[in-house]
C-alpha positions as CSV (number, residue, x, y, z in Angstrom):
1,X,-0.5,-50.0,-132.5
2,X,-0.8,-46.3,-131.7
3,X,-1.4,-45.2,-128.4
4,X,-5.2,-44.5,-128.8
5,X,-5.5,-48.5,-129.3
6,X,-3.4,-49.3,-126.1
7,X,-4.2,-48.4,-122.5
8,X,-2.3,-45.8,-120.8
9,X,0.8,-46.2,-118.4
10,X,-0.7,-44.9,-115.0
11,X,2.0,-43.3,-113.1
12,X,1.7,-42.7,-109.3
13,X,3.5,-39.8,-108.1
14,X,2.8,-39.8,-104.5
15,X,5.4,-40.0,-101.8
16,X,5.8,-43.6,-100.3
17,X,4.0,-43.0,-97.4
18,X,0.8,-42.5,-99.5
19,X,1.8,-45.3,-101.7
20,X,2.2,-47.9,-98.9
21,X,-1.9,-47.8,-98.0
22,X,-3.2,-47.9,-101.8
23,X,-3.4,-47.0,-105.4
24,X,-5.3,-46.7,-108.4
25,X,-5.3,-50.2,-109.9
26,X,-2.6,-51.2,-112.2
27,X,-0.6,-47.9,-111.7
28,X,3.2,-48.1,-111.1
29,X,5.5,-45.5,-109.1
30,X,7.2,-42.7,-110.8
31,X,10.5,-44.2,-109.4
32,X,9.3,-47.7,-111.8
33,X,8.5,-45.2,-114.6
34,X,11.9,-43.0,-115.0
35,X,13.8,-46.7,-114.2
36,X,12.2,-48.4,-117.0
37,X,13.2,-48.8,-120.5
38,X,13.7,-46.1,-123.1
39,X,11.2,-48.9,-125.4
40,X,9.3,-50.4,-122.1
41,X,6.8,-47.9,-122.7
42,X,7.1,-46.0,-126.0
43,X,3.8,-45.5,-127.8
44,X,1.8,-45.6,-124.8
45,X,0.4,-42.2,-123.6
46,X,1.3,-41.8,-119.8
47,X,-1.5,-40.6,-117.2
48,X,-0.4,-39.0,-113.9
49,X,-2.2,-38.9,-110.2
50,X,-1.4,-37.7,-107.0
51,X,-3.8,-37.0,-104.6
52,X,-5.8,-33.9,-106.1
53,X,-3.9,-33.5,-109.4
54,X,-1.4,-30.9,-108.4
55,X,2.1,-32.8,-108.2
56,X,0.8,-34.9,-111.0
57,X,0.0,-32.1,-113.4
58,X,3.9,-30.9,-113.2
59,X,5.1,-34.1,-113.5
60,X,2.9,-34.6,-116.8
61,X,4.3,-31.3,-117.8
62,X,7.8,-32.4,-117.3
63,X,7.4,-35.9,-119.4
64,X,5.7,-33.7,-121.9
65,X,8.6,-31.2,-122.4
66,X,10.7,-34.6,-122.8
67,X,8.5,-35.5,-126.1
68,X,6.2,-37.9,-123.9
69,X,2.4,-37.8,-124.5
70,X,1.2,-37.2,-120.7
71,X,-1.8,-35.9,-118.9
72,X,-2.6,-35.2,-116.1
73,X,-5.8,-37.4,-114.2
74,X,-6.7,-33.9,-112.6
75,X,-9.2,-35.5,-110.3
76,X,-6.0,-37.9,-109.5
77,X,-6.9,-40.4,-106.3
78,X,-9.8,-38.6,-104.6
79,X,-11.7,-38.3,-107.5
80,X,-11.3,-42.1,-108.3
81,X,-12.5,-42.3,-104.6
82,X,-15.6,-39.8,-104.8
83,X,-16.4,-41.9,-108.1
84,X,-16.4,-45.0,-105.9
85,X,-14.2,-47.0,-107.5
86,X,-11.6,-49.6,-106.2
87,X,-8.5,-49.3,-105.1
88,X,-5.4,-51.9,-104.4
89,X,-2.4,-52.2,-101.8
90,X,1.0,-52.7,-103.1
91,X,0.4,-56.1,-103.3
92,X,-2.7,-56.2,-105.5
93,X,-4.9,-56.7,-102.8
94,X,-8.7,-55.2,-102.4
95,X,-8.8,-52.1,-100.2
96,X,-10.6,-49.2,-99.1
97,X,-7.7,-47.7,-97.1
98,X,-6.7,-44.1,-99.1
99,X,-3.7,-41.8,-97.7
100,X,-5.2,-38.3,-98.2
101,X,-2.0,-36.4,-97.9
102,X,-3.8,-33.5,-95.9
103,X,-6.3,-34.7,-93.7
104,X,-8.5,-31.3,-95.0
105,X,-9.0,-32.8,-98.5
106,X,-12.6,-34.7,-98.2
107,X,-12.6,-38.5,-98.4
108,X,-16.0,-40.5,-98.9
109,X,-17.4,-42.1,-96.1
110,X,-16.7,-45.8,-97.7
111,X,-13.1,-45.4,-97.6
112,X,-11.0,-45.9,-94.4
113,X,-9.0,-42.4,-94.1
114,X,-5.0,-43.6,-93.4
115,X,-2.0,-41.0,-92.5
């Protein structure tokens, strides 16, 4: 199966203070990613997010210099957020909680603003 037939490995790349309130569904840390398997993930195309795309672009850089198909999800958490879909805790849980990183960057109004 080639990687357009498979869904992508979502990467988180926030620091664990931003991880601890939520995350894009079904994303793993970048601390999971570079601990997994050489095979755990080979064919799949990577997508990285942050919280307005800028770590998460240099990090898709870096896995692409490596010979890793990676993007960068530009719009990264907020974006997910201003397109009103759902996030999870660490646990797999239903929230609306999102860690901003800067309390400048605009969260919507249905999301409950943690730092």
């Amino acid at each position: 199966m080639n990687s357009s037939q498979t869904p992508p490995v979502l990467v988180d790349v926030r620091s664990d203070a931003e991880r601890v309130v939520s995350r894009i569904p079904g994303a793993i840390t970048q601390q999971e990613f570079e601990a997994s398997s050489d095979d755990k993930f080979a064919g799949r195309r990577v997508v990285t997010y942050c919280t307005v795309g800028g770590r998460s672009y240099w990090y898709a850089r870096k896995l692409a210099a490596r010979g890793i198909e990676a993007a960068n999800y530009r719009d990264s958490i907020l974006g997910w957020c201003r397109a009103s879909l759902p996030l999870e805790s660490p646990d797999g849980q239903a929230t609306n909680a999102v860690h901003p990183y800067w309390r400048i960057f605009h969260v919507p109004d249905r999301y409950d603003v943690k730092t």
